[in-house]
N, C-alpha and C positions, 0 to 999 in steps of 0.2 A: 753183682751176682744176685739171680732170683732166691726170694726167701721162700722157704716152707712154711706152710698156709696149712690151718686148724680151726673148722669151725664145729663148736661142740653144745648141744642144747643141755639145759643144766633143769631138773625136777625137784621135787620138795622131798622126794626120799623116803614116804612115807613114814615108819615108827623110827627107822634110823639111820636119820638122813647123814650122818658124820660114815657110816657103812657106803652109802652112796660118794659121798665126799671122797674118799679114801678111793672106790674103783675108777673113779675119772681120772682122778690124780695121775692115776698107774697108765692109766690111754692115755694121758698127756705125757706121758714118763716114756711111755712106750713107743710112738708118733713123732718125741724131738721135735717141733714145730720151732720156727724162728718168733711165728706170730700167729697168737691165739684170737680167737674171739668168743665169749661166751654168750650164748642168748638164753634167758632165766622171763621169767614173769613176774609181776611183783610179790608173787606169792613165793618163788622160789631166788629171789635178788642176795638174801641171806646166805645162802648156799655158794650163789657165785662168788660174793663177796670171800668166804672164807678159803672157797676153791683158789683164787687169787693170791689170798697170803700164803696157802701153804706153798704156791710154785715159788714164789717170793721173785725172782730176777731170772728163773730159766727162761723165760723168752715172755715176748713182749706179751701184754696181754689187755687186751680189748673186751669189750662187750655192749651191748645191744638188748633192751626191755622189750618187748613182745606187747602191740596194743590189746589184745585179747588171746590170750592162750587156747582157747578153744573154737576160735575158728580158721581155718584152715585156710581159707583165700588171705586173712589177712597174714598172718604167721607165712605163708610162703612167699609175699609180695618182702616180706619185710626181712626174710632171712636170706632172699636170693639177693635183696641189695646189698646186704653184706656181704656176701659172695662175690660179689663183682665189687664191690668200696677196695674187698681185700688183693683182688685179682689186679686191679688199677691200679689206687691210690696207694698199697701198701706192699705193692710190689711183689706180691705173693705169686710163684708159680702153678698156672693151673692144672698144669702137669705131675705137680707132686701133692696139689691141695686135699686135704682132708677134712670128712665130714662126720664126727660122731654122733648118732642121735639114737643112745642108749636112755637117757632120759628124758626128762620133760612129760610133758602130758602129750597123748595119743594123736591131737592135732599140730604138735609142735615137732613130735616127728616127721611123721607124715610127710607135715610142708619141709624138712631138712631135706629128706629122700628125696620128693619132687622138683625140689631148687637144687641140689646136685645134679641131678640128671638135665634140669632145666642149663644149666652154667657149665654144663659139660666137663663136669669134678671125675677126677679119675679114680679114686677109691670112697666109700662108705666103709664107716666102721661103728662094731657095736661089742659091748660089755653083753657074754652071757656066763652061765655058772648057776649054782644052786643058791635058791632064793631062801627067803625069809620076808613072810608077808611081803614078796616084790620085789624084795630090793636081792641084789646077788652079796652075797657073804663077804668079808673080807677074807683074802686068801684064797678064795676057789674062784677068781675072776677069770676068764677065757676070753681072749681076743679074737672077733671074725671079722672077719673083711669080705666085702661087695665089692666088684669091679662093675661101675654103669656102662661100661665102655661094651662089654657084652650085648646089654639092653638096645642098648646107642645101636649097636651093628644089626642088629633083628630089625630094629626100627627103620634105620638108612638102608635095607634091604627089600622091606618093604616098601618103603616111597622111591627106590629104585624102578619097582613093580608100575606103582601107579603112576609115574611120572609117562613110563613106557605105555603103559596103557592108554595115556592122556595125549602121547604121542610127543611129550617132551622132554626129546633126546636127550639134549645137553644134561637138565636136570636132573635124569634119571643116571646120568655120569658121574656128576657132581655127588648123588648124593650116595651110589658106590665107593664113591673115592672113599667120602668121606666112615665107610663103614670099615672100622680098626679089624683086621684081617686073625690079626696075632689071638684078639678076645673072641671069636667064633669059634663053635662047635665047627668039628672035621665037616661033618655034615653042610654046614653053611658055607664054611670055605668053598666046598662043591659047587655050591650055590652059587655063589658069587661070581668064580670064573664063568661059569655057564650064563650067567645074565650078562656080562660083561661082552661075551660074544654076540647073544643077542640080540644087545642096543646097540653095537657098532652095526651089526648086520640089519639092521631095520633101520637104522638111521642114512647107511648108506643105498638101501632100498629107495630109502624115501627121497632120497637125491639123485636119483637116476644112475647111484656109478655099481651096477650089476654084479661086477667083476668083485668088487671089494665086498659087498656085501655075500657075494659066494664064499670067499673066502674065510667067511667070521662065520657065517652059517657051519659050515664044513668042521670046525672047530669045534662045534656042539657037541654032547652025546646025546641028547634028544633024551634023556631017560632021569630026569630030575624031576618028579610026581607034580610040584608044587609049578612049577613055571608050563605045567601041558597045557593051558591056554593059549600061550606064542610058540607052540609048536607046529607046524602045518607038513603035512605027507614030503617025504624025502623029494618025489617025482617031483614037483615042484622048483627043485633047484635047477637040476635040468631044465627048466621051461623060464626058469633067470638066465639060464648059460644061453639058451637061444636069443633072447633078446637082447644080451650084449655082444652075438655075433651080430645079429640083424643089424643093431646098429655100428658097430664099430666093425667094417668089413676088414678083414687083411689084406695087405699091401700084396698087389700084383706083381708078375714077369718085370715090367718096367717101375718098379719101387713106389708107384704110386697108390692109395689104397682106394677101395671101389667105393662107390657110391652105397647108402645105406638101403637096406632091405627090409622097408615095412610087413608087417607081420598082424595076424590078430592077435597076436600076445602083447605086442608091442603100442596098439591100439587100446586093449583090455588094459595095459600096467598105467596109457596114460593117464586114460578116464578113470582108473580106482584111484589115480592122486590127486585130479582134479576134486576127489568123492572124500578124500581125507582136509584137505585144502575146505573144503565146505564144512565137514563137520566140527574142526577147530575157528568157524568162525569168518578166514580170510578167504571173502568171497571175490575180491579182485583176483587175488593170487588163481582160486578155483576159473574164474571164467579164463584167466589169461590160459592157463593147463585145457579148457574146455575149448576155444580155438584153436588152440592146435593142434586138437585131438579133432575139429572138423577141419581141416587145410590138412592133417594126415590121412583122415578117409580120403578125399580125393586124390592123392598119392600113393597110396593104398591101390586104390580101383583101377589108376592107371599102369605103374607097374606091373597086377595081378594080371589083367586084362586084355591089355594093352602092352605094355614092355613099355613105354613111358615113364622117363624119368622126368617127375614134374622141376627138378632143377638141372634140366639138359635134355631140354626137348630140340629134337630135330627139326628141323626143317620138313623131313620128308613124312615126320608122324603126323601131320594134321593134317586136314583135309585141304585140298587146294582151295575151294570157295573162302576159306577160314583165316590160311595165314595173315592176309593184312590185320587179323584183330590180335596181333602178339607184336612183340618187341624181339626182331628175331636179330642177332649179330653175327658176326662171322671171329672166329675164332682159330690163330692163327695162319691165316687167310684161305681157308679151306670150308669150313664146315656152318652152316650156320646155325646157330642156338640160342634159344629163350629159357630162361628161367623167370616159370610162371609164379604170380601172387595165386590166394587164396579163391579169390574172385574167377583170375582165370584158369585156375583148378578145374572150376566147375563148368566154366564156360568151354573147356576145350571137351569134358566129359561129355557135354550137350552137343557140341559139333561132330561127336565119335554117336550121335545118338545114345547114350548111355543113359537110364531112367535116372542113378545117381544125380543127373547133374541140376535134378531142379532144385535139391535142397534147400540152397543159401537162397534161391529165388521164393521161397515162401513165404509170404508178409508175415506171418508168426516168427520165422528164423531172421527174416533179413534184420524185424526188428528188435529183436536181441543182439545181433551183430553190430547195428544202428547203438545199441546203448551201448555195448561192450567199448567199441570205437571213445565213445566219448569219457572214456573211466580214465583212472588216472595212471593206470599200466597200459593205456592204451595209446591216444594221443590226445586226452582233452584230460580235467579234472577233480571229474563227479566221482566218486566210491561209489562203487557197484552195490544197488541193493540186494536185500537177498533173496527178493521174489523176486526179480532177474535174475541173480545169477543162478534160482532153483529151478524157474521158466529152460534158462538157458540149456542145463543139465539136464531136463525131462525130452525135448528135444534132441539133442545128442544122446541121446539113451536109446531113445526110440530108434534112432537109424541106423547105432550101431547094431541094436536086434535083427535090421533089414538085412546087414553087412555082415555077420560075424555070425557062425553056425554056434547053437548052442550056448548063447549069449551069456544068461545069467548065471551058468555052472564058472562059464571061463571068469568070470568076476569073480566068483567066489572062489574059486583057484588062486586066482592072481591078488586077492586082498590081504591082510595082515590079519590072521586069522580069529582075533577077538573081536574084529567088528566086522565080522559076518554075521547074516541076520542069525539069528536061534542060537549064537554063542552068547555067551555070560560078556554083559556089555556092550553085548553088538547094535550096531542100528543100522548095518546099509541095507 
């Protein structure tokens, strides 16, 4: 069975330190701890000492000298060990541990407060009442209690925030979880549920699955003051819902489902993840999101254009002079059909005459494609640097402005709303 754990700082009492003596007595009395520990200074070791005999056998009792009582880094390095000596070694439950820090000197508090909250101790407790030069009276003692676990929760609500912000989903889960629901103001409860929706819904944003993050967005009420940095206009969910039709078409007459339906939304959501992908750093990840968001413009162009499906092209959509330059098959012995690479995306755009199709041909582009190829998401082994894959990005930037009406509003549309440029922490 876990014991009940007391850690209590012990002071000199000023003119009458046996007045002192006597109010601890009564928190220790009051508390029932299994196991004590007292931390005193040497100026105040007398005090403990006598503290000790009066419990005589009610429960174990321990203690710990303080290397300088008036400074605080040391005093909390040395009173949070005891905290955890007691939480380990002594089997003390952290869950019902208590921390008095009624006396002592002002830096011996302090670090008690800081090392509880540090050790994640669930109650703080202190002696107040009417004094006498300092010390509170015998007989008018008042017991209050501090629950950190409150603090705890404002805190883990916060690094919920920045986690999100940093764009570190999981983390910013974690450290929800870990924010005690019970100890929150009504107000923060609010809070909480509404972040929680959130971070599923941006996290499932940021994974491509549209659908789910609809549904966590939906859940919001959009009207929590403190979170209207990850709020972005209603209309905008709608323009999620279309790019998880575009992509996930329904199953037709004969049960099969159609082919996908490139979009400039769905062009705009790739490129702002290749753009989030770059700002945390993983620049492979970015360029790999950044080809395929040029092998989509050419599927793009030719659907829009053309009614070409770059993964079921006909036979009869290319020009005749052209076909031999595809891999064309016949499929169940009727039809004949190519499913074009990236390369001859562009090359069947060039044969349709479409100006699209010089892109990948431009010594600037080809040789970013050239590195990208050789990275290690690719098929060779090099990490993408990041003036490649910034190179790489400034290019597909550029074309998508040639392709896409109204370019930089739709990015900023389709981006996660605190890193749009002119918001609080934005940089794209």
């Amino acid at each position: 069975m876990m014991k009940r754990g007391m850690l209590m700082t012990v002071g000199v009492g000023g003119h009458d330190p046996e007045s002192l003596i006597s109010c601890l007595e009564k928190s220790v009395r009051n508390a029932r701890p299994d196991v004590l520990s007292l931390v005193y200074s040497s100026a105040s070791k007398l005090n403990a000492d006598r503290l000790r005999e009066k419990l005589g056998s009610e429960c174990e009792c321990t203690g710990c000298e303080v290397s300088d009582e008036d400074n605080v880094d040391k005093c909390f390095m040395e009173i949070a060990s005891e905290i955890q000596r007691m939480t380990g070694q002594e089997g003390c439950n952290r869950g019902s541990f208590q921390v008095d820090f009624t006396s002592g000197t002002k830096a011996m508090s302090a670090a008690a407060v800081l090392a509880a909250v540090a050790c994640s101790v669930q109650e703080l407790r202190y002696i107040a009442g009417e004094r006498k030069q300092g010390t509170v009276q015998r007989g008018l003692e008042e017991f209050r209690t501090i629950f950190p676990t409150r603090y705890l929760a404002h805190y883990q609500l916060k690094a919920a925030m920045d986690n999100l912000r940093a764009l570190r989903f999981d983390a910013a889960r974690e450290a929800l979880d870990n924010a005690a629901e019970g100890a929150m103001t009504p107000e923060n409860q609010i809070l909480k549920s509404e972040l929680a929706f959130l971070i599923r819904g941006y996290q499932a944003w940021d994974l491509f699955q549209h659908q789910d993050a609809l549904a966590s967005f939906r859940e919001c009420n959009w009207k929590v003051a403190v979170l209207s940095e990850f709020y972005f206009p209603k209309e905008i969910l709608s323009r999620l819902n279309d790019i998880h039709v575009a992509l996930n078409p329904s199953k037709g007459k004969e049960g099969c489902a159609g082919r996908p339906k490139y979009s400039e939304s769905t062009l705009v959501d790739l490129f702002n993840n290749a753009r989030r992908r770059m700002r945390e750093g993983k620049y492979d990840d970015a360029c790999a999101r950044l080809y395929r968001v040029t092998e989509m413009i050419a599927q793009y162009v030719l659907q829009r254009k053309y009614q070409i499906d770059a993964g079921h092209v006909r036979w009869g959509q290319v020009p005749e002079e052209s076909r031999g330059k595809y891999r064309f098959s016949e499929q169940n012995g009727k039809e004949r059909i190519a499913k074009l690479s990236l390369q001859e995306d562009y090359e069947l755009l060039r044969d349709l005459g479409d100006t699209c199709g010089g892109f990948v041909k431009r010594t600037d582009v080809a040789d970013v494609l050239r590195k990208r190829n050789q990275s290690i998401l690719a098929h060779g082994v090099i990490p993408v640097e990041p003036e490649t894959c910034k190179e790489f990005h400034g290019h597909v930037e550029g074309f998508l402005q040639e392709i896409v009406p109204d370019f930089p509003q739709q990015c900023r549309d389709l981006q996660f709303p605190w890193l749009v440029s002119g918001a609080p922490n934005g940089n794209d």
